[in-house]
MIKOL-858944 format. One record per atom (N, C-alpha, C): atom name; x, y, z; residue in three letters. Coordinates in steps of 0.05 Angstrom, whole numbers. Each point is the difference from the previous one (the first is absolute). Layout:
N
SETOR/CA/X/Y/Z/Ala;
...
END
This chain:
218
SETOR/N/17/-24/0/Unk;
SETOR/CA/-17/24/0/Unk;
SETOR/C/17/25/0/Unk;
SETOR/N/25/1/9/Unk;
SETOR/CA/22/26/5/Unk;
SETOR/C/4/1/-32/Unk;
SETOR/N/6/-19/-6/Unk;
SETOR/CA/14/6/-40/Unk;
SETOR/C/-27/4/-7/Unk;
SETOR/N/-24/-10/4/Unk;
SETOR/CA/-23/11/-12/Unk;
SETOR/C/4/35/-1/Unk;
SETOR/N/2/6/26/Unk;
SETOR/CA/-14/31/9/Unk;
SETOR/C/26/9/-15/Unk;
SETOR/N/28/-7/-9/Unk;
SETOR/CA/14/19/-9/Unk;
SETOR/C/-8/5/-32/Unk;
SETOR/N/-9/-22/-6/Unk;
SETOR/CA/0/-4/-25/Unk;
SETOR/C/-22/20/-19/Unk;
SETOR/N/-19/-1/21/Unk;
SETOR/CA/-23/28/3/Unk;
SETOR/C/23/28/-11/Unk;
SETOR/N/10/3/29/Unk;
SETOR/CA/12/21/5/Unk;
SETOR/C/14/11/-27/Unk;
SETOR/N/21/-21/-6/Unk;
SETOR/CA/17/3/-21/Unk;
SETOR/C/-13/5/-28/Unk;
SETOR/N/-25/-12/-2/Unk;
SETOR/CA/-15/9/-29/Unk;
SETOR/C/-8/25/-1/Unk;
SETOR/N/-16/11/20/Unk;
SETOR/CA/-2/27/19/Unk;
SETOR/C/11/23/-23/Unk;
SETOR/N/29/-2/11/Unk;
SETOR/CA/24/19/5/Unk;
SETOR/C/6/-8/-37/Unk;
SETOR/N/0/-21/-13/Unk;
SETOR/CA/7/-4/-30/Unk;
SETOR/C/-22/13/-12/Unk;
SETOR/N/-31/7/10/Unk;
SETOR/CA/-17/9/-16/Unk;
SETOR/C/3/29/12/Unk;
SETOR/N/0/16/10/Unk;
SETOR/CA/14/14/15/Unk;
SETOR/C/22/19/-29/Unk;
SETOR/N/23/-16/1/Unk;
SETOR/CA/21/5/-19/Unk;
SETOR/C/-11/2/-26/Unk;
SETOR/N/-14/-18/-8/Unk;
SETOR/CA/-18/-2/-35/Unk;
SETOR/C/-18/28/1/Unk;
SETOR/N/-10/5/24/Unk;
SETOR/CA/-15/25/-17/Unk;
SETOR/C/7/18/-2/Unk;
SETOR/N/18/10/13/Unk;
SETOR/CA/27/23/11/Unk;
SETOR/C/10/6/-32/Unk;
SETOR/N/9/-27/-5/Unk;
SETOR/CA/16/-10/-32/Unk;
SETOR/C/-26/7/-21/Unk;
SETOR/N/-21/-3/4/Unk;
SETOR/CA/-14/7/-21/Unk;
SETOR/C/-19/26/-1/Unk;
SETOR/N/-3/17/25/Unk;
SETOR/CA/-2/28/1/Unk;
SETOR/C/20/14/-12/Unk;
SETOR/N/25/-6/-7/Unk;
SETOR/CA/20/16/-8/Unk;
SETOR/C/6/-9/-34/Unk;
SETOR/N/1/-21/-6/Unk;
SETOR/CA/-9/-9/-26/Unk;
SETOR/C/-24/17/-13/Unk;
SETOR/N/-31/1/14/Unk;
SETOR/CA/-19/15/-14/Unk;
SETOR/C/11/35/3/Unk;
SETOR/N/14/8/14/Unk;
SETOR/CA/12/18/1/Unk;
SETOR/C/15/10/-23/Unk;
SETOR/N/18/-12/0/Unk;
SETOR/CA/21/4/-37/Unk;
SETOR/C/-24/-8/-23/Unk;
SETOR/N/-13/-19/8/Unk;
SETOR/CA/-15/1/-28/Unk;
SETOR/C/-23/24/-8/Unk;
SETOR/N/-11/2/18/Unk;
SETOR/CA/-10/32/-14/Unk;
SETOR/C/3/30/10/Unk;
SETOR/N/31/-2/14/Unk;
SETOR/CA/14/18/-5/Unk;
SETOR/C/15/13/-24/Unk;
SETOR/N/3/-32/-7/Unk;
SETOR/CA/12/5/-33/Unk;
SETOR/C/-11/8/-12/Unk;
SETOR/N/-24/-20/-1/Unk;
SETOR/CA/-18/18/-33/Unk;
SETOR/C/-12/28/13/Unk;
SETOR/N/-4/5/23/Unk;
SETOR/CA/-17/33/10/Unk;
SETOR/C/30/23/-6/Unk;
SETOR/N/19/-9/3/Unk;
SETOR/CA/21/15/-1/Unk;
SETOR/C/17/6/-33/Unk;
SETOR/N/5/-30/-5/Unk;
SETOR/CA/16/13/-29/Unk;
SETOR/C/-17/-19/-30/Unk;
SETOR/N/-24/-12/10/Unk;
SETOR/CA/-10/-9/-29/Unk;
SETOR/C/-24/9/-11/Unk;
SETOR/N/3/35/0/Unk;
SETOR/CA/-22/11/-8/Unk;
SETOR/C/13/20/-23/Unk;
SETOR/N/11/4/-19/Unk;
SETOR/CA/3/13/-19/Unk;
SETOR/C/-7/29/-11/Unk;
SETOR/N/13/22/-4/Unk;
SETOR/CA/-19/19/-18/Unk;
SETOR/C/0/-11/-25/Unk;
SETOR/N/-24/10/-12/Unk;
SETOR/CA/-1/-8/-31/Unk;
SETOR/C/-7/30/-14/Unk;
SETOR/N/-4/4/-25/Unk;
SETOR/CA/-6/30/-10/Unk;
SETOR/C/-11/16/4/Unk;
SETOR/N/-22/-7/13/Unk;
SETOR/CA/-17/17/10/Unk;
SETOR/C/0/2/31/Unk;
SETOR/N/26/-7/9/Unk;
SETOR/CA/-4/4/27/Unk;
SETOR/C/-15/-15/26/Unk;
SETOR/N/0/-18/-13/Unk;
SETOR/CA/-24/-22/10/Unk;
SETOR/C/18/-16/10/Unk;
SETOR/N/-1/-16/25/Unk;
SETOR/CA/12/-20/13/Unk;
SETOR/C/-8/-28/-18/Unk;
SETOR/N/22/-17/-2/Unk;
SETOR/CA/-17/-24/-17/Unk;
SETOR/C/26/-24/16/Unk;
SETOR/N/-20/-21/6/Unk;
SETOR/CA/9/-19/1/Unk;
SETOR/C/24/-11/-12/Unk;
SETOR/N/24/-11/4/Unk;
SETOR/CA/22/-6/-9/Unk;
SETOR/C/-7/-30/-13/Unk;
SETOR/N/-16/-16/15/Unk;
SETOR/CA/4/-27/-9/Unk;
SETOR/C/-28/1/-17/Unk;
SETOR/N/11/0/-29/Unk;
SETOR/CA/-24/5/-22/Unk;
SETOR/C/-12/15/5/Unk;
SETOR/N/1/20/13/Unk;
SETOR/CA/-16/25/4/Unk;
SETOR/C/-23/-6/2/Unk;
SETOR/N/-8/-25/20/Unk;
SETOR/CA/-19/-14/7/Unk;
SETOR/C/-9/17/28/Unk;
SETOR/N/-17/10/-1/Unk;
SETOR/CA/7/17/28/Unk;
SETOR/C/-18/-33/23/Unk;
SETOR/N/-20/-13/-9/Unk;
SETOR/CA/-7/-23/19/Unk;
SETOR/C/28/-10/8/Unk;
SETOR/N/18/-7/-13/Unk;
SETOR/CA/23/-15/13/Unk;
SETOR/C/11/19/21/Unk;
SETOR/N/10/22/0/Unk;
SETOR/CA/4/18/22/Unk;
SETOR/C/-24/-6/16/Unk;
SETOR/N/-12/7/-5/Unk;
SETOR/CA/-25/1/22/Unk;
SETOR/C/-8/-27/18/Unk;
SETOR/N/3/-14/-18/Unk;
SETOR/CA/-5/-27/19/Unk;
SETOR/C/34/-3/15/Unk;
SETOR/N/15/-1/-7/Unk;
SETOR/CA/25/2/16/Unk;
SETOR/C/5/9/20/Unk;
SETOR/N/-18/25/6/Unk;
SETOR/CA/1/26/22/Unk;
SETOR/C/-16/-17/19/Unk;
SETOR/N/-30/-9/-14/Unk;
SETOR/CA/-20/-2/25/Unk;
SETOR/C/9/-18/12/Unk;
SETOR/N/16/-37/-16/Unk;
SETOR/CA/-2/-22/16/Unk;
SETOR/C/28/5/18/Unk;
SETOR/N/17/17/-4/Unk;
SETOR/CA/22/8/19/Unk;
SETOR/C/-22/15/26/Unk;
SETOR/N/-14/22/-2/Unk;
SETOR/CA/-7/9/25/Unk;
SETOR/C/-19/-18/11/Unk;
SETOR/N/-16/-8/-17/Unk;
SETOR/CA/-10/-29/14/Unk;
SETOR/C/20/-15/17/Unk;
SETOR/N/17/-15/-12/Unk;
SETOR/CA/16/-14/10/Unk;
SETOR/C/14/19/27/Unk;
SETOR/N/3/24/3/Unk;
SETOR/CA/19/1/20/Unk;
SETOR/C/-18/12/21/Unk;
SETOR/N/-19/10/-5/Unk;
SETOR/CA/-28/1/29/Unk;
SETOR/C/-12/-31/15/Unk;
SETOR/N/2/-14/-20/Unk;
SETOR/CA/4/-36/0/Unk;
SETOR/C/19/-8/28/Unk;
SETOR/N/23/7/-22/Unk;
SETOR/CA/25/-3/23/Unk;
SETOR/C/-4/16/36/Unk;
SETOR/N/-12/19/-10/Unk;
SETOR/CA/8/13/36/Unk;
SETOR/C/-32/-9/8/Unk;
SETOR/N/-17/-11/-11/Unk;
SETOR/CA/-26/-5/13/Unk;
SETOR/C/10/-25/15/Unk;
SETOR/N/8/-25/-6/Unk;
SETOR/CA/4/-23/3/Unk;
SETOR/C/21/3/19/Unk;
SETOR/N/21/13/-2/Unk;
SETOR/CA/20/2/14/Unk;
SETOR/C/0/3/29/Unk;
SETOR/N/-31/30/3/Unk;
SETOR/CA/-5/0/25/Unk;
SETOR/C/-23/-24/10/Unk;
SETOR/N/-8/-2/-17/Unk;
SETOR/CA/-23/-31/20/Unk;
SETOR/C/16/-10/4/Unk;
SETOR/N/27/-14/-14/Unk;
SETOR/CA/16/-26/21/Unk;
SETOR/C/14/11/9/Unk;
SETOR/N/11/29/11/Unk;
SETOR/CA/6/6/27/Unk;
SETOR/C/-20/-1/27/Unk;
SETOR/N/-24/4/-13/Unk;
SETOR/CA/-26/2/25/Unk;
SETOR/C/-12/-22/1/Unk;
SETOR/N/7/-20/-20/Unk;
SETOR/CA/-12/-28/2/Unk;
SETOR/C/6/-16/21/Unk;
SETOR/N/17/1/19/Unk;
SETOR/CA/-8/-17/26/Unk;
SETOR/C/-13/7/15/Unk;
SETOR/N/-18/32/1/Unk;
SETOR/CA/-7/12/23/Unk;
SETOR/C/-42/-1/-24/Unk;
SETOR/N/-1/-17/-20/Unk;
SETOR/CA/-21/-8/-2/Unk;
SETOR/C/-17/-20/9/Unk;
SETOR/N/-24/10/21/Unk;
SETOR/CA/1/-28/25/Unk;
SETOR/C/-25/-20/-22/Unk;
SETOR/N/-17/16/-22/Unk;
SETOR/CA/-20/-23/-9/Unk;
SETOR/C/18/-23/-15/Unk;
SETOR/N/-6/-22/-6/Unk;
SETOR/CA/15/-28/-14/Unk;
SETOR/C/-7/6/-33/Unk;
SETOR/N/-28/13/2/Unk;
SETOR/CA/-11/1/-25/Unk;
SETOR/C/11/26/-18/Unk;
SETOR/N/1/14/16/Unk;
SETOR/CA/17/38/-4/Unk;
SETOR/C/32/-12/-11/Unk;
SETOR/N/15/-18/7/Unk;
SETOR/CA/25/-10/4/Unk;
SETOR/C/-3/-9/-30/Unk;
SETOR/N/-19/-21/-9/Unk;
SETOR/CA/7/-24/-20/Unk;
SETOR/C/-12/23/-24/Unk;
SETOR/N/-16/16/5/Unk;
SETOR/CA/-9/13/-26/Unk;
SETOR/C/22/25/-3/Unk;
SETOR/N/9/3/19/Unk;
SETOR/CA/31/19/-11/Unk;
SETOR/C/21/-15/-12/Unk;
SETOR/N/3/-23/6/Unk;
SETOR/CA/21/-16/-14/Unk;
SETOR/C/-6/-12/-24/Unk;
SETOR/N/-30/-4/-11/Unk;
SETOR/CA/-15/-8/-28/Unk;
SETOR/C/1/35/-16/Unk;
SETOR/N/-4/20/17/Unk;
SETOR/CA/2/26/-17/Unk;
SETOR/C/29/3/-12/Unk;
SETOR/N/13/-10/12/Unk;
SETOR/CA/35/3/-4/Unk;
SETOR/C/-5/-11/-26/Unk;
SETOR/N/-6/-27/11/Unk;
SETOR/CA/2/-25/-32/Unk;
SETOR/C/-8/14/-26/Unk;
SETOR/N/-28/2/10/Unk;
SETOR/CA/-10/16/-22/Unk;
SETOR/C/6/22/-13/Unk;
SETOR/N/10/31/9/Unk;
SETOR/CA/18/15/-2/Unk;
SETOR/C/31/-6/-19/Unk;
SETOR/N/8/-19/15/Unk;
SETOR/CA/29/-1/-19/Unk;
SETOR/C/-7/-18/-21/Unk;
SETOR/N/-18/-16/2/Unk;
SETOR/CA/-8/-20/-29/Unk;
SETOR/C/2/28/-22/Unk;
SETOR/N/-18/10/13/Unk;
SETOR/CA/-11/20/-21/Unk;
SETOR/C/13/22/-10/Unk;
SETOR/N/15/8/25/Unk;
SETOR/CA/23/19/-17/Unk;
SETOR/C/30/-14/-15/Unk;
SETOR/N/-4/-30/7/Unk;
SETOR/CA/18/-14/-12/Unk;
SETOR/C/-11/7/-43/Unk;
SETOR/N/-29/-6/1/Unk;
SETOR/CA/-6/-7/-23/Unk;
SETOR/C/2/26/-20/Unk;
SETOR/N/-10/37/17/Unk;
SETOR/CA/9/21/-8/Unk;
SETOR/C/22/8/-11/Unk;
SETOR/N/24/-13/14/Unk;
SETOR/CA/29/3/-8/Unk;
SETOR/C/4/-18/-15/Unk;
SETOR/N/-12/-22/-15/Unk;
SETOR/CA/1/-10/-18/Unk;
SETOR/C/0/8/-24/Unk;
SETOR/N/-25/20/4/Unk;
SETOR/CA/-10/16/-24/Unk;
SETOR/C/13/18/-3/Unk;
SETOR/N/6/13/9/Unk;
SETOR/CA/17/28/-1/Unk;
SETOR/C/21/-4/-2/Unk;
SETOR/N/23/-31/4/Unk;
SETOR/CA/21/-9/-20/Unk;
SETOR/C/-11/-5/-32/Unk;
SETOR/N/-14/-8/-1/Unk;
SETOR/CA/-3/-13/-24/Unk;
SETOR/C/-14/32/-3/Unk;
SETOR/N/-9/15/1/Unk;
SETOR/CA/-10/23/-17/Unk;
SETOR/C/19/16/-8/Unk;
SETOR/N/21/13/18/Unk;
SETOR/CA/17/16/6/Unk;
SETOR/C/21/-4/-29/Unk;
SETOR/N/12/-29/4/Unk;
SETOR/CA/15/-8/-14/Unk;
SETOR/C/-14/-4/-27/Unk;
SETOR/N/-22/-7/-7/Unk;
SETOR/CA/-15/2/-23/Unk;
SETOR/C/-2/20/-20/Unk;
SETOR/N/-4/26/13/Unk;
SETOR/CA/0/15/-4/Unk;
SETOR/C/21/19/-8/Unk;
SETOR/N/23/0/19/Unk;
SETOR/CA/25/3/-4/Unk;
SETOR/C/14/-7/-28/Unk;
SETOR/N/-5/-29/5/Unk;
SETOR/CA/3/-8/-25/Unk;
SETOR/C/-5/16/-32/Unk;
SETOR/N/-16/12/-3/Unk;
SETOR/CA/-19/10/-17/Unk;
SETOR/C/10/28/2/Unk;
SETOR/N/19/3/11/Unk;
SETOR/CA/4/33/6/Unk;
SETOR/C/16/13/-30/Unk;
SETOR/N/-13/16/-6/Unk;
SETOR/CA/25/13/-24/Unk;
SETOR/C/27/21/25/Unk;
SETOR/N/23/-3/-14/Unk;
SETOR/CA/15/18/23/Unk;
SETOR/C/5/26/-16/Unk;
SETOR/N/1/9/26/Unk;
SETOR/CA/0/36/-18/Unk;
SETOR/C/20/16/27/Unk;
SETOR/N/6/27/-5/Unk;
SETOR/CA/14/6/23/Unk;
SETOR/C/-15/2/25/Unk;
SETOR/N/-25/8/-8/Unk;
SETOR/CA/-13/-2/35/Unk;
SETOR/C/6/-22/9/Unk;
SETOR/N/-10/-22/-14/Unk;
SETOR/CA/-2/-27/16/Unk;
SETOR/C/21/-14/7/Unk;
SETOR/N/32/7/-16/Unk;
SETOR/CA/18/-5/16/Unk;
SETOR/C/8/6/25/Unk;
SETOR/N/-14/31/2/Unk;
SETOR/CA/12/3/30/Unk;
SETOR/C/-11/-13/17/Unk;
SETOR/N/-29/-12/2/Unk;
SETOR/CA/-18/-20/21/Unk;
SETOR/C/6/-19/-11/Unk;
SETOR/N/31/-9/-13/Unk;
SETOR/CA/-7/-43/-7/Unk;
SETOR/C/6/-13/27/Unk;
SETOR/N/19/16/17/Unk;
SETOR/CA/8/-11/16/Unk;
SETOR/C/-18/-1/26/Unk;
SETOR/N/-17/13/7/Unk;
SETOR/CA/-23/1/4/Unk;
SETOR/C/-24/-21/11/Unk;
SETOR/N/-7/-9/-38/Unk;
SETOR/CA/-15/-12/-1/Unk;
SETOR/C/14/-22/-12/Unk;
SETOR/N/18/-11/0/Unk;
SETOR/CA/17/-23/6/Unk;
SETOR/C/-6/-9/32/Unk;
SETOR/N/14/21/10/Unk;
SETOR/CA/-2/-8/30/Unk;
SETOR/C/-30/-6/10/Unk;
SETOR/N/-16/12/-9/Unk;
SETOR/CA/-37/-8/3/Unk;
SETOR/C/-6/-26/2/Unk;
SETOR/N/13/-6/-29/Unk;
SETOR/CA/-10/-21/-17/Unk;
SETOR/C/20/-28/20/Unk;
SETOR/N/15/15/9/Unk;
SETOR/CA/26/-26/21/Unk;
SETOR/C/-16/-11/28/Unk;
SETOR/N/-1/28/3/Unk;
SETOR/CA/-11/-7/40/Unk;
SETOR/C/-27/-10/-4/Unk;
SETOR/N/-23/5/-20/Unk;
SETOR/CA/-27/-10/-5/Unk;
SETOR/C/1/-34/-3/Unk;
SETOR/N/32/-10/-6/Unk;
SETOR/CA/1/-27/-3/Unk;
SETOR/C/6/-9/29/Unk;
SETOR/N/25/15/9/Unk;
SETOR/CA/4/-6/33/Unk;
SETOR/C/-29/-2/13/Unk;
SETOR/N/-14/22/6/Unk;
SETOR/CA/-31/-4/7/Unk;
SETOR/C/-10/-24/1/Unk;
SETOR/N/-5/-11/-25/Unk;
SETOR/CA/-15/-20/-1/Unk;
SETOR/C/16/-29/23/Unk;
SETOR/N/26/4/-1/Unk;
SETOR/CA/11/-19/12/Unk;
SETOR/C/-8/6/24/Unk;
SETOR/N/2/27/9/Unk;
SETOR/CA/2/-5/34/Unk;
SETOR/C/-31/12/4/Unk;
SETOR/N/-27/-5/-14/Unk;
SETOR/CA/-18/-1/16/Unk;
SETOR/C/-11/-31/-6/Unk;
SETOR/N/8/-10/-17/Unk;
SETOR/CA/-9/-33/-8/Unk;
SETOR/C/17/-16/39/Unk;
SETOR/N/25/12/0/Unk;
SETOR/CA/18/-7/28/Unk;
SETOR/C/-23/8/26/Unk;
SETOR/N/-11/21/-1/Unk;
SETOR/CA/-25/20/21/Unk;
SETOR/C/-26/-35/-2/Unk;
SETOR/N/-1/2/-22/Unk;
SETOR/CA/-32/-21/1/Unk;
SETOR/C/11/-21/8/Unk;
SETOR/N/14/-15/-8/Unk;
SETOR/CA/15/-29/13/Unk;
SETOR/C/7/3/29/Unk;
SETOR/N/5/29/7/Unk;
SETOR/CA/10/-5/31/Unk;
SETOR/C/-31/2/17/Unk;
SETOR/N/-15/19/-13/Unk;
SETOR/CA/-18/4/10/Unk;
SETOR/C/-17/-31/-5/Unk;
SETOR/N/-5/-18/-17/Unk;
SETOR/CA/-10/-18/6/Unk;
SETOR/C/14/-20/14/Unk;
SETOR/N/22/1/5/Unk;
SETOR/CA/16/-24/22/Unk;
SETOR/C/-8/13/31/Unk;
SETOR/N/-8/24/-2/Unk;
SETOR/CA/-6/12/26/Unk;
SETOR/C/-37/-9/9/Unk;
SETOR/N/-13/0/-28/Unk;
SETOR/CA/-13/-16/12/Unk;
SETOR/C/-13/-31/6/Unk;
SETOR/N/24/-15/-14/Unk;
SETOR/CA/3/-24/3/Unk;
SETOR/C/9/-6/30/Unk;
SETOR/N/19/16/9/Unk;
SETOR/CA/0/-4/26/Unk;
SETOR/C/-16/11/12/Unk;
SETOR/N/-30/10/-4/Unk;
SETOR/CA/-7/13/33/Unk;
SETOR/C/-25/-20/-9/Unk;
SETOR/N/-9/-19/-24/Unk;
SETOR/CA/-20/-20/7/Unk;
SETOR/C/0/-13/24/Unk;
SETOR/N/25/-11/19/Unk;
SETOR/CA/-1/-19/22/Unk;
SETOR/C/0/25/22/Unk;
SETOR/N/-15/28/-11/Unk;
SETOR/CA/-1/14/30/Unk;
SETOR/C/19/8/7/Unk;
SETOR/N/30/2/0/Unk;
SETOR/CA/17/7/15/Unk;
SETOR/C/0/29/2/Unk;
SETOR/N/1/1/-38/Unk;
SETOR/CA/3/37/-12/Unk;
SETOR/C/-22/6/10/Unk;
SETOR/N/-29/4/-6/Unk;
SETOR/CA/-22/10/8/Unk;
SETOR/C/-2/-6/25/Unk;
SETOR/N/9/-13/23/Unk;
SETOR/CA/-7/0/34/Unk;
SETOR/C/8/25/2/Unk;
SETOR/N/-22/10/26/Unk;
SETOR/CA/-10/19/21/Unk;
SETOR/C/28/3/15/Unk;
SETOR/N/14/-22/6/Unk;
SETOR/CA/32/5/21/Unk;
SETOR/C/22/10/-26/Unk;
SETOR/N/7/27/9/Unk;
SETOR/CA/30/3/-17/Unk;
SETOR/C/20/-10/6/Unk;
SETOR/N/12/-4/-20/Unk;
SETOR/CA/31/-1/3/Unk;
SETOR/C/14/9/11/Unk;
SETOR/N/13/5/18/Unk;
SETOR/CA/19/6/15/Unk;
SETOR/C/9/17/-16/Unk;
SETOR/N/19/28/7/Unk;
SETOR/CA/10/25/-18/Unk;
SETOR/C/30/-17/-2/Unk;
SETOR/N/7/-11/14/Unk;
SETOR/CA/28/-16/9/Unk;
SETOR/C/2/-20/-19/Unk;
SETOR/N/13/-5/-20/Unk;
SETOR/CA/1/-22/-11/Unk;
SETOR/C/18/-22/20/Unk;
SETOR/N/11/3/21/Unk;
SETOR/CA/13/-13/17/Unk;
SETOR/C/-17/-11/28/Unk;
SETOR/N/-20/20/-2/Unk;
SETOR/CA/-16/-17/24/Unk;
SETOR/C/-12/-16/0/Unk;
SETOR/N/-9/-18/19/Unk;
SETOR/CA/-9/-28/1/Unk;
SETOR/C/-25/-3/-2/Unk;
SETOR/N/-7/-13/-15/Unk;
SETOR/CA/-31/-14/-13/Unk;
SETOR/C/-20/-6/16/Unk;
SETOR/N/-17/17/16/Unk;
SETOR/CA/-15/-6/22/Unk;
SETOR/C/-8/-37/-4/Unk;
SETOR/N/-7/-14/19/Unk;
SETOR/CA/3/-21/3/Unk;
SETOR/C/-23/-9/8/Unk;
SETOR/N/-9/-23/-1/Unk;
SETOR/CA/-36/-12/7/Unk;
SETOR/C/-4/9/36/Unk;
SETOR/N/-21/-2/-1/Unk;
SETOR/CA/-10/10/27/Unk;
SETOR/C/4/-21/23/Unk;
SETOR/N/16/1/20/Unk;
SETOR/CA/3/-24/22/Unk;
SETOR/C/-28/-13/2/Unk;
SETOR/N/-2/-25/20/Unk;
SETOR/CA/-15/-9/6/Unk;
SETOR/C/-7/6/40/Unk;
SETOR/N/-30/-15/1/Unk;
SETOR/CA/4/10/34/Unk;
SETOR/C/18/-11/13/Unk;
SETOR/N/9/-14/-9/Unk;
SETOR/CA/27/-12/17/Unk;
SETOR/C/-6/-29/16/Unk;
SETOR/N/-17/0/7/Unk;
SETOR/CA/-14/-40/8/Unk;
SETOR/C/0/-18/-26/Unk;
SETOR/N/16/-17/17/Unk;
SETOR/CA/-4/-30/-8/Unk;
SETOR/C/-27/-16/4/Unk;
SETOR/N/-10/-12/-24/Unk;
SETOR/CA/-15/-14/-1/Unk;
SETOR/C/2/-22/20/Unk;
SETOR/N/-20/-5/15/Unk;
SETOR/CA/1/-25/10/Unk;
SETOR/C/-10/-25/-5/Unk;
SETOR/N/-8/-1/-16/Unk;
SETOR/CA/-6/-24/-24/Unk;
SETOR/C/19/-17/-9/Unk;
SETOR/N/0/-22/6/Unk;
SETOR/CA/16/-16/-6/Unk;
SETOR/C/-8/-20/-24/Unk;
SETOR/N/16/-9/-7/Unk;
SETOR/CA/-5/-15/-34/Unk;
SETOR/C/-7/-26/8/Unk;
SETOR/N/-24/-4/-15/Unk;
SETOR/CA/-14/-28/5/Unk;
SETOR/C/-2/-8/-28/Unk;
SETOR/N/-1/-29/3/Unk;
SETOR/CA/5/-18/-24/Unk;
SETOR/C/-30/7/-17/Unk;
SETOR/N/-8/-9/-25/Unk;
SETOR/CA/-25/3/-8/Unk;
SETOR/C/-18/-17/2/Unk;
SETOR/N/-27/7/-1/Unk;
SETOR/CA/-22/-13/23/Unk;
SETOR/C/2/-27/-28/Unk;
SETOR/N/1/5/-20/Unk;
SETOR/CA/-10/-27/-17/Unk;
SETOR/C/32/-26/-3/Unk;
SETOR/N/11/-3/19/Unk;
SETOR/CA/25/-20/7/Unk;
SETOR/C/0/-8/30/Unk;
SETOR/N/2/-19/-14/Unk;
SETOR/CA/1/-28/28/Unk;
SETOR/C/25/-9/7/Unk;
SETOR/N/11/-3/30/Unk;
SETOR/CA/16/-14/-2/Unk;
SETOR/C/12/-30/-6/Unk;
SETOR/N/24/0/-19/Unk;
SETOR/CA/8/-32/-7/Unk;
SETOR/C/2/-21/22/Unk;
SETOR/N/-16/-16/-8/Unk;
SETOR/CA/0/-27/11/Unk;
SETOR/C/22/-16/-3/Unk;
SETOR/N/19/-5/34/Unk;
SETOR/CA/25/-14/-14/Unk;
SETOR/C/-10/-30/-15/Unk;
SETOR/N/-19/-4/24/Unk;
SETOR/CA/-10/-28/-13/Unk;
SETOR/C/-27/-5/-9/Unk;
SETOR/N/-6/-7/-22/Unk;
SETOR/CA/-19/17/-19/Unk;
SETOR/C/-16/-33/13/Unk;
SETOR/N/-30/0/-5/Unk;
SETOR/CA/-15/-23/11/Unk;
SETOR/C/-4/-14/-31/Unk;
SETOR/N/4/-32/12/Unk;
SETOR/CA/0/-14/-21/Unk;
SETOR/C/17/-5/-8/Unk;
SETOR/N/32/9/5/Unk;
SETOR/CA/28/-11/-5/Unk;
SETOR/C/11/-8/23/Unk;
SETOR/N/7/-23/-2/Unk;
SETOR/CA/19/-17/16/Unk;
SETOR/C/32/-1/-10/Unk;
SETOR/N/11/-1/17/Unk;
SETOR/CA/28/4/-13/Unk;
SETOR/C/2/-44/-3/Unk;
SETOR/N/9/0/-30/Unk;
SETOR/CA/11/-42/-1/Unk;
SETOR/C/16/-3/8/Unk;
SETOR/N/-4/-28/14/Unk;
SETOR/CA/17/-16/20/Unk;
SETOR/C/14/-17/-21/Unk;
SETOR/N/28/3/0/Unk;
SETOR/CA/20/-19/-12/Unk;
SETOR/C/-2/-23/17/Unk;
END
């Protein structure tokens, strides 16, 4: 049960680290395109760098600030998540997680495969050189993304693989101590039974000499 409760602990502190890692990821990604992949064109008009698609910017921007209000929402429930006393409040924060990073897993899917699509398709001109690097970098960390929130859903569902047998969702916390000792079953009143062990009522005792056998006379 001690390697149990660390093992809690230690996933904890790894999901902890993943969102940290992926608040700052949705950070560069639409920093980049809000900052250098917007173009003048002749008329003065801001235009999209990647195919002058302005949806690809735009979707780039939102699933980054999505993603990083994501990150600090989640971040603080599993700091306040031991001090949630319902079981039911507990297991549907840890299925919102699931659900959450599935889903921003599948956004950052799209927004690699758009980004880069698009890109693709780009005529280059001097504006758009100066944002390649930019939206290179967009088009880079939107793939990191996908890795470390697909990493968010897997941890979040091993988190709730372990709280089916109750441990994660029980009412008693964890100790803040990863070193302190595992509260232990509750003593007994302390008396001995005085019952003593008796044979079972359906056995008889063996007959050394069973009736009807004679031992033969040589």
């Amino acid at each position: 049960m001690q390697g149990y409760r660390e093992l809690v602990l230690a996933a904890r502190d790894e999901i902890r680290g993943w969102q940290l890692d992926a608040g700052i990821i949705s950070i560069v990604v639409f920093g980049s395109i809000v900052n250098e992949c917007y173009v003048n064109s002749e008329g003065s008009e801001l235009l999209c760098i990647f195919n002058e698609n302005e949806s690809a910017c735009s979707y780039g921007i939102a699933v980054g600030i999505i993603a990083f209000f994501g990150c600090i929402f989640f971040f603080v429930v599993d700091l306040y998540f031991q001090q949630i006393s319902s079981v039911k409040d507990r297991k549907r924060a840890v299925l919102l997680d699931l659900g959450f990073s599935g889903f921003l897993s599948f956004l950052w899917f799209v927004a690699f495969c758009f980004l880069a699509n698009q890109w693709q398709r780009t005529r280059m001109s001097k504006g758009v050189s100066q944002g390649a690097d930019a939206a290179r970098a967009a088009i880079t960390f939107s793939f990191f993304s996908i890795i470390v929130w697909v990493a968010l859903a897997l941890r979040a569902l091993q988190r709730y693989r372990l709280g089916t047998d109750m441990s994660l969702f029980a009412t008693d916390q964890f100790a803040s101590d990863p070193t302190a000792a595992y509260p232990g079953y509750p003593s007994g009143s302390g008396i001995e039974s005085t019952e003593t062990y008796q044979s079972p009522p359906f056995t008889e005792p063996a007959d050394t000499n069973p009736k009807g056998y004679q031992v033969p006379a040589y």
